[in-house]
Chimera marker file (.cmm) of the C-alpha trace (Angstrom):
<marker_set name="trace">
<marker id="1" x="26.580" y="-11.651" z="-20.510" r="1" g="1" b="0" radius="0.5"/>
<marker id="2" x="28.649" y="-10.146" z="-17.439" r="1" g="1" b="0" radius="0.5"/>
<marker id="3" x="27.892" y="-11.740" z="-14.099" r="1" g="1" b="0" radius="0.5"/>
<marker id="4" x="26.609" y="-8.529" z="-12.494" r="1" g="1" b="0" radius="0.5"/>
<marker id="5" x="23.571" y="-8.390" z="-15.062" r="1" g="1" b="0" radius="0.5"/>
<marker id="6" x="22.278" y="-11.606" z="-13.582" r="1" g="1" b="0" radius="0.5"/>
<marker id="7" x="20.601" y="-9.953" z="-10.475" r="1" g="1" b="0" radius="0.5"/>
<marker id="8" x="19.848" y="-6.346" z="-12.100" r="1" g="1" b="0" radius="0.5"/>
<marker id="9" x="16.274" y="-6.390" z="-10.905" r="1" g="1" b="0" radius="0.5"/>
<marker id="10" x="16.658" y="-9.085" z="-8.093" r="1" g="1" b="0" radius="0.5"/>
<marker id="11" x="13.420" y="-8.302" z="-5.517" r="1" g="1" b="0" radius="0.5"/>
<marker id="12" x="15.921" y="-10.098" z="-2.646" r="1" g="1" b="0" radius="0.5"/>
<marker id="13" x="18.125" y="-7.031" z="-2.331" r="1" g="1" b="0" radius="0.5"/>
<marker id="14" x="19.594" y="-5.010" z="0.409" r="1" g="1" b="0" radius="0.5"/>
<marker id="15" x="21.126" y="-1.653" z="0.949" r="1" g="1" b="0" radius="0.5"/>
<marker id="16" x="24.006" y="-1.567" z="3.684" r="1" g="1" b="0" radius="0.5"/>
<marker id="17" x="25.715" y="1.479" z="4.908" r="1" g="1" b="0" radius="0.5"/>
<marker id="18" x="29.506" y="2.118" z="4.978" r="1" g="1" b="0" radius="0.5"/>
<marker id="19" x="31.508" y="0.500" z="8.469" r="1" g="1" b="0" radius="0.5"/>
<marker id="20" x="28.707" y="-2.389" z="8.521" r="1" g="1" b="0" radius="0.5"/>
<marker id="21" x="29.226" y="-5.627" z="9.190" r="1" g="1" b="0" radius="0.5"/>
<marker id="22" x="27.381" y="-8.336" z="6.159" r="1" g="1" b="0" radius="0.5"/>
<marker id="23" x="28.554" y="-11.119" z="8.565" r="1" g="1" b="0" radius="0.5"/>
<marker id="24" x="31.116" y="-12.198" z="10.914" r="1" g="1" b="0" radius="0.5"/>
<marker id="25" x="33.453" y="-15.370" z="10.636" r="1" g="1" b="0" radius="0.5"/>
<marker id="26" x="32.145" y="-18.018" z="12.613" r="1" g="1" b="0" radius="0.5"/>
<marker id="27" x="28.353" y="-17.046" z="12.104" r="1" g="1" b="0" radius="0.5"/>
<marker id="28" x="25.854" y="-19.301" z="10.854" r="1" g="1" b="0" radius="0.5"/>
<marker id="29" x="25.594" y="-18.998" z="7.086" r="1" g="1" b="0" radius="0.5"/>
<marker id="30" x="22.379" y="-19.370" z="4.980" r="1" g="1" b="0" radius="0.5"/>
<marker id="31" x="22.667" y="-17.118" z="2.060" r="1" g="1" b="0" radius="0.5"/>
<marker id="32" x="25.422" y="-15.589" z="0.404" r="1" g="1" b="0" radius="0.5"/>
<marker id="33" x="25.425" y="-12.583" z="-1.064" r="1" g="1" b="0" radius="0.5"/>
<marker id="34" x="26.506" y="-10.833" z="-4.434" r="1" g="1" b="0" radius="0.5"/>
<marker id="35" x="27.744" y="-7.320" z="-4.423" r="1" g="1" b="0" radius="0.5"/>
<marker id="36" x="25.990" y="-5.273" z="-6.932" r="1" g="1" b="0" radius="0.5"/>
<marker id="37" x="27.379" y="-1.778" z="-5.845" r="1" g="1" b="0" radius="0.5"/>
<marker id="38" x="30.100" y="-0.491" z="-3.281" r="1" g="1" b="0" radius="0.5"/>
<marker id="39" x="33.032" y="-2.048" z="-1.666" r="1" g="1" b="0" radius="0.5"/>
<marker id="40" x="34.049" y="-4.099" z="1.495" r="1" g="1" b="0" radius="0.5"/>
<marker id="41" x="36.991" y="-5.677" z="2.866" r="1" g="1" b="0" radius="0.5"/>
<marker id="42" x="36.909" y="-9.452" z="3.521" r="1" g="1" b="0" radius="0.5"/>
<marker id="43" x="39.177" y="-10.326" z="6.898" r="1" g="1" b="0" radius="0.5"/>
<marker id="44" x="40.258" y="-13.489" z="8.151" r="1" g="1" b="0" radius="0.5"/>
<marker id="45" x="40.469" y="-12.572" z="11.801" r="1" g="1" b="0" radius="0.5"/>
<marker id="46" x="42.405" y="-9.131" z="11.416" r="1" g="1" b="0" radius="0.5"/>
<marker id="47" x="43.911" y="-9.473" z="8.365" r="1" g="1" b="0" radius="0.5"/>
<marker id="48" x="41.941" y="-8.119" z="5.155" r="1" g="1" b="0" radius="0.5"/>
<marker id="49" x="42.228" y="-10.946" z="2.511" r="1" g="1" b="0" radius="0.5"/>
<marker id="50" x="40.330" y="-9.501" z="0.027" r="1" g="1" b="0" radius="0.5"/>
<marker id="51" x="38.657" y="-5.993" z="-1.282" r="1" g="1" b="0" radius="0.5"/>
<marker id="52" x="35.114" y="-6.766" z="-2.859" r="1" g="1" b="0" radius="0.5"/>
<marker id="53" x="33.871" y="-4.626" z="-5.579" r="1" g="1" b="0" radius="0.5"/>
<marker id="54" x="31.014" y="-5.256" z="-8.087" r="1" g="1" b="0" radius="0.5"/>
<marker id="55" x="30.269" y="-8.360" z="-8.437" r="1" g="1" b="0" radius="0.5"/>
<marker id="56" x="32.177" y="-10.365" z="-5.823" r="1" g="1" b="0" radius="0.5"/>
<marker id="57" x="30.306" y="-13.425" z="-4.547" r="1" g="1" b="0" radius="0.5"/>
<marker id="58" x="30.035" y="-13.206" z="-0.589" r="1" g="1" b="0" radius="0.5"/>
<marker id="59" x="29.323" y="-15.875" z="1.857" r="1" g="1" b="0" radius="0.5"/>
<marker id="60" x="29.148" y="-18.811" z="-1.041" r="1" g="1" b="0" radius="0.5"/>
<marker id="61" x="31.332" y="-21.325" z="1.253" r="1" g="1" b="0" radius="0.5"/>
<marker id="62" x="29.291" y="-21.180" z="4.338" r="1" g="1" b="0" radius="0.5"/>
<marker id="63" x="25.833" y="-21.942" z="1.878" r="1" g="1" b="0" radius="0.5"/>
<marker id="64" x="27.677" y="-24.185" z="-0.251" r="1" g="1" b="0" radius="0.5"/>
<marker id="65" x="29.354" y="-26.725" z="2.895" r="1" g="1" b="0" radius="0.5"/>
<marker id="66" x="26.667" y="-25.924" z="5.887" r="1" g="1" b="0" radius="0.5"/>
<marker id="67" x="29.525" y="-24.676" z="7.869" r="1" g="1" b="0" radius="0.5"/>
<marker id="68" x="30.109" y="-21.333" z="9.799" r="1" g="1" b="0" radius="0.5"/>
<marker id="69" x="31.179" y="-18.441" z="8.008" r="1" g="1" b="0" radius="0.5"/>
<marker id="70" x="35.168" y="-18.489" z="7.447" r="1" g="1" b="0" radius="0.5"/>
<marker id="71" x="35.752" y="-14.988" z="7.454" r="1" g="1" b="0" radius="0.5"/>
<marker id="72" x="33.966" y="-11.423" z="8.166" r="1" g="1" b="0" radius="0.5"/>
<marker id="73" x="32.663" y="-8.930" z="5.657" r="1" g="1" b="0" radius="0.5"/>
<marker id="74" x="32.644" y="-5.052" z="6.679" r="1" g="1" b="0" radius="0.5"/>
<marker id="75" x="31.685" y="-2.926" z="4.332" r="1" g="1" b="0" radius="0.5"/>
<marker id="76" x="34.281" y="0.530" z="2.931" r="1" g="1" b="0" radius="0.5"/>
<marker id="77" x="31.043" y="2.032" z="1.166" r="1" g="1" b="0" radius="0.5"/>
<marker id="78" x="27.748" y="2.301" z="1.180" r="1" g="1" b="0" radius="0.5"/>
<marker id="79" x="26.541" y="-1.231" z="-0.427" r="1" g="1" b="0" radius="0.5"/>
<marker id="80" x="24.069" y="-2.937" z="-2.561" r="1" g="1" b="0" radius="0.5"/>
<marker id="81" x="23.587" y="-6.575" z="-2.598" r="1" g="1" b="0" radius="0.5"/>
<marker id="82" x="21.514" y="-9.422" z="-3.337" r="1" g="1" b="0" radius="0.5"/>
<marker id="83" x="21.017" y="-12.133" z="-1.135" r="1" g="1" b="0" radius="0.5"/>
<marker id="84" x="20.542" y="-16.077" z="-2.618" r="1" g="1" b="0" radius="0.5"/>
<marker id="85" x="19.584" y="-18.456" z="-0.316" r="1" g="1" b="0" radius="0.5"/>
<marker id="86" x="19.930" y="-22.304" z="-1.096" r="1" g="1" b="0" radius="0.5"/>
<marker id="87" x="16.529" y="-22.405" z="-3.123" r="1" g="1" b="0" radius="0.5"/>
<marker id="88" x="18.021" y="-19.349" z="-5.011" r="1" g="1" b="0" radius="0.5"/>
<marker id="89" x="21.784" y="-20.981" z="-5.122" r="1" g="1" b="0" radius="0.5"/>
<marker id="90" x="20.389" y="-24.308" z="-6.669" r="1" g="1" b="0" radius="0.5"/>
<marker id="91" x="18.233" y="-22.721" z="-9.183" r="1" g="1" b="0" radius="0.5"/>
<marker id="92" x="20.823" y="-20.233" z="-10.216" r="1" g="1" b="0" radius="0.5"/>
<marker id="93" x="22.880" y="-23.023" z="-10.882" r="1" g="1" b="0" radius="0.5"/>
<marker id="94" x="20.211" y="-25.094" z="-12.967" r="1" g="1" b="0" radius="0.5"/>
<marker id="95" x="18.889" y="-22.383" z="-15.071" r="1" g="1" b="0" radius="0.5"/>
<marker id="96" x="22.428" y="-20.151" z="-15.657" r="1" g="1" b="0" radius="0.5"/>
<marker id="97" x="25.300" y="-22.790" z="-16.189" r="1" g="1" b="0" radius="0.5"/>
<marker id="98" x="27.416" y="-19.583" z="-16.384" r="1" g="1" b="0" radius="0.5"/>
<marker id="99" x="26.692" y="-18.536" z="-12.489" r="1" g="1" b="0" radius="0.5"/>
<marker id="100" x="28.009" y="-22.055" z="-11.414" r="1" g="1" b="0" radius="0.5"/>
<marker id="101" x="31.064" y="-21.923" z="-13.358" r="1" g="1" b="0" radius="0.5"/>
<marker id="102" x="32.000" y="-18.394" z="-12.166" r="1" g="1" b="0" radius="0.5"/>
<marker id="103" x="31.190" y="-19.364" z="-8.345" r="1" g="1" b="0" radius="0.5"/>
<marker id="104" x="33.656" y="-21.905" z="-8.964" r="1" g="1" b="0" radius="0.5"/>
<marker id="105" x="36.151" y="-20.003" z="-10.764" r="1" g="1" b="0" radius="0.5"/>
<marker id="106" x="36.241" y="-17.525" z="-7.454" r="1" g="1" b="0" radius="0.5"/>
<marker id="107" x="36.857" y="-19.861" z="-4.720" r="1" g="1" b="0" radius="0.5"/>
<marker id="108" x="39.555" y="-21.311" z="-7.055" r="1" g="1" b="0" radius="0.5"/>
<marker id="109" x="41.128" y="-17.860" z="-7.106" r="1" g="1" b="0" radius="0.5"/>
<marker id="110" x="40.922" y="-17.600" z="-3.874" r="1" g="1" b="0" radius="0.5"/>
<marker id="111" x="42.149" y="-21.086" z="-2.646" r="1" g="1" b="0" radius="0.5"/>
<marker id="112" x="45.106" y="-19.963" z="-4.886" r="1" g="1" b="0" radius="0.5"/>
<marker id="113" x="45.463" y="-16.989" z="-3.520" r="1" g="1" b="0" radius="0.5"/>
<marker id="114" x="45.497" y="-18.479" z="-0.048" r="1" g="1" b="0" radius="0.5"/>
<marker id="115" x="47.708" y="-21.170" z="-1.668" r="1" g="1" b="0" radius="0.5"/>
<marker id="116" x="50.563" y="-18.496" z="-2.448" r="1" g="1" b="0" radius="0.5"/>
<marker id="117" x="50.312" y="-16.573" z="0.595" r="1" g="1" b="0" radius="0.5"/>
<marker id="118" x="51.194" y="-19.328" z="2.143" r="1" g="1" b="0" radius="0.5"/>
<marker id="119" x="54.297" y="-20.314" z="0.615" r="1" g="1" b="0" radius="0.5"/>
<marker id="120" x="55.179" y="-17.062" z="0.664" r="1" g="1" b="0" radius="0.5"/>
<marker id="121" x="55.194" y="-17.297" z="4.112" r="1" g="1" b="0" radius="0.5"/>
<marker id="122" x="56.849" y="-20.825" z="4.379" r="1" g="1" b="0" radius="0.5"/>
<marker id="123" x="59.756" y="-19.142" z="2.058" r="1" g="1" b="0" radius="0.5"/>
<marker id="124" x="59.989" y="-16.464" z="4.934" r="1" g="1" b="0" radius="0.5"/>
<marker id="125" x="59.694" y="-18.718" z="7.716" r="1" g="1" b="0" radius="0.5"/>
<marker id="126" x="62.787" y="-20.745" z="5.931" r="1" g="1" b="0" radius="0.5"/>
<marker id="127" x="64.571" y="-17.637" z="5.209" r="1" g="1" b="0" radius="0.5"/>
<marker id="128" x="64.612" y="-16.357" z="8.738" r="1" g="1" b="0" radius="0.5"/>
<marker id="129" x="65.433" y="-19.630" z="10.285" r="1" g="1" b="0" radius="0.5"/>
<marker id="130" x="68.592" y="-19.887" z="8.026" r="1" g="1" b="0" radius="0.5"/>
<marker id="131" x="69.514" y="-16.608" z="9.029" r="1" g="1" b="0" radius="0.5"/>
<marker id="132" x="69.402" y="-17.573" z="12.655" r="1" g="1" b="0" radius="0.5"/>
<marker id="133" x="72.826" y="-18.178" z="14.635" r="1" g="1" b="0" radius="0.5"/>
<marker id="134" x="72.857" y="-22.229" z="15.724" r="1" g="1" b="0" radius="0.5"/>
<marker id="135" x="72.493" y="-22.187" z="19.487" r="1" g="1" b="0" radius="0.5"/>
<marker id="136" x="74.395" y="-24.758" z="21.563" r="1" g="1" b="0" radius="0.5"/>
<marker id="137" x="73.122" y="-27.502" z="22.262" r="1" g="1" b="0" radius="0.5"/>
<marker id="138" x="70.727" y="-27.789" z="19.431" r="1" g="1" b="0" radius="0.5"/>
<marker id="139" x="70.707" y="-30.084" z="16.607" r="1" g="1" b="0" radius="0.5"/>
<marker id="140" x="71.920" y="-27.536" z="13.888" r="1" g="1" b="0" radius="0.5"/>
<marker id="141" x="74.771" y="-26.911" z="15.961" r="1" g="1" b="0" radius="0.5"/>
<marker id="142" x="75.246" y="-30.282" z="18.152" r="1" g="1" b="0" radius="0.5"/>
<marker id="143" x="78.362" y="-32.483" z="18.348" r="1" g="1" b="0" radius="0.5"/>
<marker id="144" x="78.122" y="-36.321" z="18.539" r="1" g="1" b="0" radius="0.5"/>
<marker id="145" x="78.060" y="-37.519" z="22.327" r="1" g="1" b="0" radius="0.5"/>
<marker id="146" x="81.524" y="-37.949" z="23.843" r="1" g="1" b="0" radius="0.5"/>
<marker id="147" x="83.551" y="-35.464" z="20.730" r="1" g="1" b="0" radius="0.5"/>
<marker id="148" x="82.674" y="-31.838" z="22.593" r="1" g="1" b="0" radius="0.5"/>
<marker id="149" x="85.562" y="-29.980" z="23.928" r="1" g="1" b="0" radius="0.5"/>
<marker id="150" x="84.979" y="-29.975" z="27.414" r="1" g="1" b="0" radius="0.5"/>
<marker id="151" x="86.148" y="-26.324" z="27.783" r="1" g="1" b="0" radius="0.5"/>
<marker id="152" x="83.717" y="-25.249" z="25.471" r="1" g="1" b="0" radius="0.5"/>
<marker id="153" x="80.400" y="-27.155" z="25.585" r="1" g="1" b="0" radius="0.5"/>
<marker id="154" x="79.116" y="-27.590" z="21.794" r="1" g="1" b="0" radius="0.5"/>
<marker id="155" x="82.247" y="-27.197" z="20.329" r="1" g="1" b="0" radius="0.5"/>
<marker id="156" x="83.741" y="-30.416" z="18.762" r="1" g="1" b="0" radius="0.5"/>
<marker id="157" x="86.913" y="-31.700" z="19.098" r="1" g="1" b="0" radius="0.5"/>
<marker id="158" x="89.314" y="-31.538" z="16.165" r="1" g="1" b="0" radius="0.5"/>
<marker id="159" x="91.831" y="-34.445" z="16.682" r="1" g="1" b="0" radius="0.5"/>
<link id1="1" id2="2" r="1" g="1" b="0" radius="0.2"/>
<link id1="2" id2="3" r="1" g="1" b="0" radius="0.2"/>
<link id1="3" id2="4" r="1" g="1" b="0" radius="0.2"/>
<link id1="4" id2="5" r="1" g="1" b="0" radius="0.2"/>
<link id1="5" id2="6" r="1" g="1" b="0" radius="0.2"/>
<link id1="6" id2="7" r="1" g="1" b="0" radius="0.2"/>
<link id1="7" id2="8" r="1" g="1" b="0" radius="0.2"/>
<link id1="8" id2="9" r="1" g="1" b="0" radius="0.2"/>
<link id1="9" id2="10" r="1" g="1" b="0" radius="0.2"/>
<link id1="10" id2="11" r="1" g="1" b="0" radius="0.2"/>
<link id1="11" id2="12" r="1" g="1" b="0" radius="0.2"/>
<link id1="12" id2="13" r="1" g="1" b="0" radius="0.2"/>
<link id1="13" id2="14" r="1" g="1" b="0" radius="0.2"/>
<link id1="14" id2="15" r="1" g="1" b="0" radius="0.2"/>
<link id1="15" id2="16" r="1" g="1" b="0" radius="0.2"/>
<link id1="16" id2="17" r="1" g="1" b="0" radius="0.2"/>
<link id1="17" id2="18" r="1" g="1" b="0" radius="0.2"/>
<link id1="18" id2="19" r="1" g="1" b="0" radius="0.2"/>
<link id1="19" id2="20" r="1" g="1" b="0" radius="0.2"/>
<link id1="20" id2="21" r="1" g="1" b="0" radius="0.2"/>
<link id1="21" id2="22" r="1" g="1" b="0" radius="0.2"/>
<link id1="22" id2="23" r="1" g="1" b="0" radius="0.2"/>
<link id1="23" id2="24" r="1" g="1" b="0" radius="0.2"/>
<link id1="24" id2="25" r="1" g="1" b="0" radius="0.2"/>
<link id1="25" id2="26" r="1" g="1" b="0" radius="0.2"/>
<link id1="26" id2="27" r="1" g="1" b="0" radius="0.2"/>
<link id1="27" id2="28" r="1" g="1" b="0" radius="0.2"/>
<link id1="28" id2="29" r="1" g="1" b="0" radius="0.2"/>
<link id1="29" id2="30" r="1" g="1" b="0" radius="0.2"/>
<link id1="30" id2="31" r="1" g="1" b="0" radius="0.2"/>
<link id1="31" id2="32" r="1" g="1" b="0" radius="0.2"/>
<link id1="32" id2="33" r="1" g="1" b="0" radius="0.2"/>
<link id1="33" id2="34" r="1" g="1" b="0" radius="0.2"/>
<link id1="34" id2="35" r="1" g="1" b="0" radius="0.2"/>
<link id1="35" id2="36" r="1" g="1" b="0" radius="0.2"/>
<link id1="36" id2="37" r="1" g="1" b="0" radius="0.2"/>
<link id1="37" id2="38" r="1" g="1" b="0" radius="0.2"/>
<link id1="38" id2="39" r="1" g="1" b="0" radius="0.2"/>
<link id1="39" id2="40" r="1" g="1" b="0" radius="0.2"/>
<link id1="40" id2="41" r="1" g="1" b="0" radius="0.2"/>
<link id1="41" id2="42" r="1" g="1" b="0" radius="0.2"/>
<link id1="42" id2="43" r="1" g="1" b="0" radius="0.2"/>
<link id1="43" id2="44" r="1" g="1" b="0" radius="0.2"/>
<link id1="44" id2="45" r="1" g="1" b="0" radius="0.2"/>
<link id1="45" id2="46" r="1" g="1" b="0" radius="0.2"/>
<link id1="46" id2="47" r="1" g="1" b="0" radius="0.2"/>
<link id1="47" id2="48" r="1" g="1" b="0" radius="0.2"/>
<link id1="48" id2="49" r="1" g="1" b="0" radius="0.2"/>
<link id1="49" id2="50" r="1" g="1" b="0" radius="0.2"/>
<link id1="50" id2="51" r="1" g="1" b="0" radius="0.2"/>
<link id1="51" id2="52" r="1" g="1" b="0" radius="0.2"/>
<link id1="52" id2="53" r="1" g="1" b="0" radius="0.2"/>
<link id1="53" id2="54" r="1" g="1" b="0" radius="0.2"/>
<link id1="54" id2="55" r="1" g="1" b="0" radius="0.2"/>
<link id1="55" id2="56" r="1" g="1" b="0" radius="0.2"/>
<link id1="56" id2="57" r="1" g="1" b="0" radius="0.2"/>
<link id1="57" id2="58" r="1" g="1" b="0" radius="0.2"/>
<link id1="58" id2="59" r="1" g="1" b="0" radius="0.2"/>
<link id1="59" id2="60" r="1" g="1" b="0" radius="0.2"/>
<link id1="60" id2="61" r="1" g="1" b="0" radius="0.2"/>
<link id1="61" id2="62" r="1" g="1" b="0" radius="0.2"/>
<link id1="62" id2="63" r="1" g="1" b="0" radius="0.2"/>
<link id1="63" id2="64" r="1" g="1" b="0" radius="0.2"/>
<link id1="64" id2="65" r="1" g="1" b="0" radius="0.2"/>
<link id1="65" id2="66" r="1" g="1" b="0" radius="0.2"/>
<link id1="66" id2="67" r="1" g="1" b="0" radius="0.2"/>
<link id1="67" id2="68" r="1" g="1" b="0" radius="0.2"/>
<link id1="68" id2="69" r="1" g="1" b="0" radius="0.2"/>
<link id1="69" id2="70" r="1" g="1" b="0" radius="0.2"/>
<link id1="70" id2="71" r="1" g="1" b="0" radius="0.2"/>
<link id1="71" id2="72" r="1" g="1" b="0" radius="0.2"/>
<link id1="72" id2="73" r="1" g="1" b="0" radius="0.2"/>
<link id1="73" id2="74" r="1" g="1" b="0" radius="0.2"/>
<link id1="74" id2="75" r="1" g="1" b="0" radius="0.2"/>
<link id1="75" id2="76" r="1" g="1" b="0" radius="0.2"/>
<link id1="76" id2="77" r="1" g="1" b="0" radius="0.2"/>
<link id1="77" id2="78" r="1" g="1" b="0" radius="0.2"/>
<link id1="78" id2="79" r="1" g="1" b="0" radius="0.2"/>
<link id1="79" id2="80" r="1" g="1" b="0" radius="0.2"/>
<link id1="80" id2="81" r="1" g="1" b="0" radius="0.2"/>
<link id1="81" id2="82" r="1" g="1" b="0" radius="0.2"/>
<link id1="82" id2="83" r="1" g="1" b="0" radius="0.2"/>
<link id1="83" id2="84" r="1" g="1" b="0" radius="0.2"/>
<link id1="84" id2="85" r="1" g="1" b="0" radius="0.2"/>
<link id1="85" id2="86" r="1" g="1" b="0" radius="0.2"/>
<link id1="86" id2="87" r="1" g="1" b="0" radius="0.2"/>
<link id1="87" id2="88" r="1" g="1" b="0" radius="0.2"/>
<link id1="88" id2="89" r="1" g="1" b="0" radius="0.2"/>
<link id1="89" id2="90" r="1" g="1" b="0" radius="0.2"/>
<link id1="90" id2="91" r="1" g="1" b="0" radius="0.2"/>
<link id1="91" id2="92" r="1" g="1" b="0" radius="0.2"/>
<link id1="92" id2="93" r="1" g="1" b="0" radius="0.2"/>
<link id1="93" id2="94" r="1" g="1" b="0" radius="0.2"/>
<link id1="94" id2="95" r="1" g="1" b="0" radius="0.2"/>
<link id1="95" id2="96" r="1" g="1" b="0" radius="0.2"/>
<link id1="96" id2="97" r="1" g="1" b="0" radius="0.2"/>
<link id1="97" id2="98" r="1" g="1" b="0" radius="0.2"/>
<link id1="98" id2="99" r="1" g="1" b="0" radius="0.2"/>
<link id1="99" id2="100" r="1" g="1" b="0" radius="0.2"/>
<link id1="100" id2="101" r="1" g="1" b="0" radius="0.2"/>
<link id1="101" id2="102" r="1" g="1" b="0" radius="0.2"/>
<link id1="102" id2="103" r="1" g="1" b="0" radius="0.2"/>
<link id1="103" id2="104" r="1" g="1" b="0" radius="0.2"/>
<link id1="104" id2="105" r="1" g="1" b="0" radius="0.2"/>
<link id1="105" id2="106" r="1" g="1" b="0" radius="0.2"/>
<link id1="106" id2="107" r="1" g="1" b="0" radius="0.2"/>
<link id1="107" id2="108" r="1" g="1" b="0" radius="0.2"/>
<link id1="108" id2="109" r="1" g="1" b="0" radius="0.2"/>
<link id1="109" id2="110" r="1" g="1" b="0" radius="0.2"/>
<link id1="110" id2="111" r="1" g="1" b="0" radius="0.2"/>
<link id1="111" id2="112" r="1" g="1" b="0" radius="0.2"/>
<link id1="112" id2="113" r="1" g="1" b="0" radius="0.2"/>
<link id1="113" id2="114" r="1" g="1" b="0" radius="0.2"/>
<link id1="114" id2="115" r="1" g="1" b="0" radius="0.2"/>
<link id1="115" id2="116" r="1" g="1" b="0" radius="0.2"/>
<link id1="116" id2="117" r="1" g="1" b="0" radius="0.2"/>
<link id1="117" id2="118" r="1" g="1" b="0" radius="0.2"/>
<link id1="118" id2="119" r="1" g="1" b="0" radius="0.2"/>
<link id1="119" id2="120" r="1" g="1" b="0" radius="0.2"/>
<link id1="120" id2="121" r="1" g="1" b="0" radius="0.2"/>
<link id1="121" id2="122" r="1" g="1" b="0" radius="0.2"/>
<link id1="122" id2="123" r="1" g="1" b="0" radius="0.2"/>
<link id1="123" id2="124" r="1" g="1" b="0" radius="0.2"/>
<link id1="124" id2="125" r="1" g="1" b="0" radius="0.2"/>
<link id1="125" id2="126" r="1" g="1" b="0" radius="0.2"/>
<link id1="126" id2="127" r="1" g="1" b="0" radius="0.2"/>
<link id1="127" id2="128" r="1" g="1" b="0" radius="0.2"/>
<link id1="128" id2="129" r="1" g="1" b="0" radius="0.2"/>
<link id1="129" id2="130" r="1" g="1" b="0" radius="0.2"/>
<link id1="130" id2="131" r="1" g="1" b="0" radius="0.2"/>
<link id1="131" id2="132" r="1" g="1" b="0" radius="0.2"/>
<link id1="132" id2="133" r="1" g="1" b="0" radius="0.2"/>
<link id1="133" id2="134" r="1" g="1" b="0" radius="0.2"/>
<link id1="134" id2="135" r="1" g="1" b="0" radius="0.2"/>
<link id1="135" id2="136" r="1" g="1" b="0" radius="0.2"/>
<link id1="136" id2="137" r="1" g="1" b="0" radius="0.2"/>
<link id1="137" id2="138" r="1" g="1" b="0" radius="0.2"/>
<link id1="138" id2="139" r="1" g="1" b="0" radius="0.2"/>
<link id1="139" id2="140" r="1" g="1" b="0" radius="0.2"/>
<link id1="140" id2="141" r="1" g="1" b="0" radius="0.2"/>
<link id1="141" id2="142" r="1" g="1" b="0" radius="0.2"/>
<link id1="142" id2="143" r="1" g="1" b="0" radius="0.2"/>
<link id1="143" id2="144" r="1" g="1" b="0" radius="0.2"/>
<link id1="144" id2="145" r="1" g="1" b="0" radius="0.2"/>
<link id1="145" id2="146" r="1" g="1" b="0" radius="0.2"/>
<link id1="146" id2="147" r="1" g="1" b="0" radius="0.2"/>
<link id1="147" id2="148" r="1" g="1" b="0" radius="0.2"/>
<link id1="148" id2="149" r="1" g="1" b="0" radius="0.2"/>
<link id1="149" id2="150" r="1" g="1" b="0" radius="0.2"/>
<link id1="150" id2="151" r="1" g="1" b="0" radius="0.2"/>
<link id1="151" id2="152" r="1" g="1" b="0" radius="0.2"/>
<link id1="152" id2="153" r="1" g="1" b="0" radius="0.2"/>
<link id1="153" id2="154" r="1" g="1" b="0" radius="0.2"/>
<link id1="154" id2="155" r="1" g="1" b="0" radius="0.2"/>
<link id1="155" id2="156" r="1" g="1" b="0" radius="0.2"/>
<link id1="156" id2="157" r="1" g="1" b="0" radius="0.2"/>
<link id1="157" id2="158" r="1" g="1" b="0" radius="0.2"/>
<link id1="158" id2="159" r="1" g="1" b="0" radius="0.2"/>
</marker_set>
């Protein structure tokens, strides 16, 4: 059975316009949401992280942990979605083993995700710095105590 077909005929649904906000990061969070039509971008302050479509889980972290929501939703399209509060959550999980094992399938993706961005960014960070000139005076470029040329500060002496 695909995911989506779970919640055709849900009574807990909601239509949201195109340029809406579902929720903002750092909001209280007591349902999350699953997109059953229409897109949204999901930022982590400015920077879009993710592009929901069809059956993309929304909010789940901020239900599952009883913590503010980590990032903000704002819809591209016009969207559908159903809305699962905890009661809903823990007896979606009870009744359709499937729904917990695919919740936890996408916040592994995304911790992955998250995971490589951010050695990705280490690797640039690392990259950059070894492309920096050494400065005087630092430790990349420092001489030991009492061996500088004193004509030219951070220059060693070569006996």
């Amino acid at each position: 059975m695909e995911f989506i077909e779970l919640f055709r005929g849900a009574r807990k649904t909601r239509k949201i316009g195109a340029r809406e906000v579902l929720f903002r990061q750092g909001d209280p969070g007591t349902e999350m949401f699953v997109l059953l039509a229409g897109s949204a971008d999901i930022l982590i302050g400015q920077t879009i992280v993710e592009m929901a479509r069809p059956g993309t889980i929304l909010g789940e972290m901020a239900l599952i942990d009883d913590e503010t929501r980590s990032a903000t939703v704002v819809t591209r399209t016009p969207c559908h979605v159903v809305s699962l509060d905890k009661d809903d959550f823990d007896r979606l999980i009870h009744d359709q083993p499937q729904f917990a094992r695919h919740v936890l399938k996408v916040v592994v993706q995304r911790l992955r995700r998250m995971n490589q961005a951010l050695l990705a960014s280490q690797t640039l960070d690392a990259s950059n710095a070894a492309n920096q000139p050494a400065v005087a005076g630092t430790a990349a470029s420092a001489a030991e105590p009492g061996t500088e040329d004193p004509d030219k500060p951070g220059k060693p002496v070569h006996p």
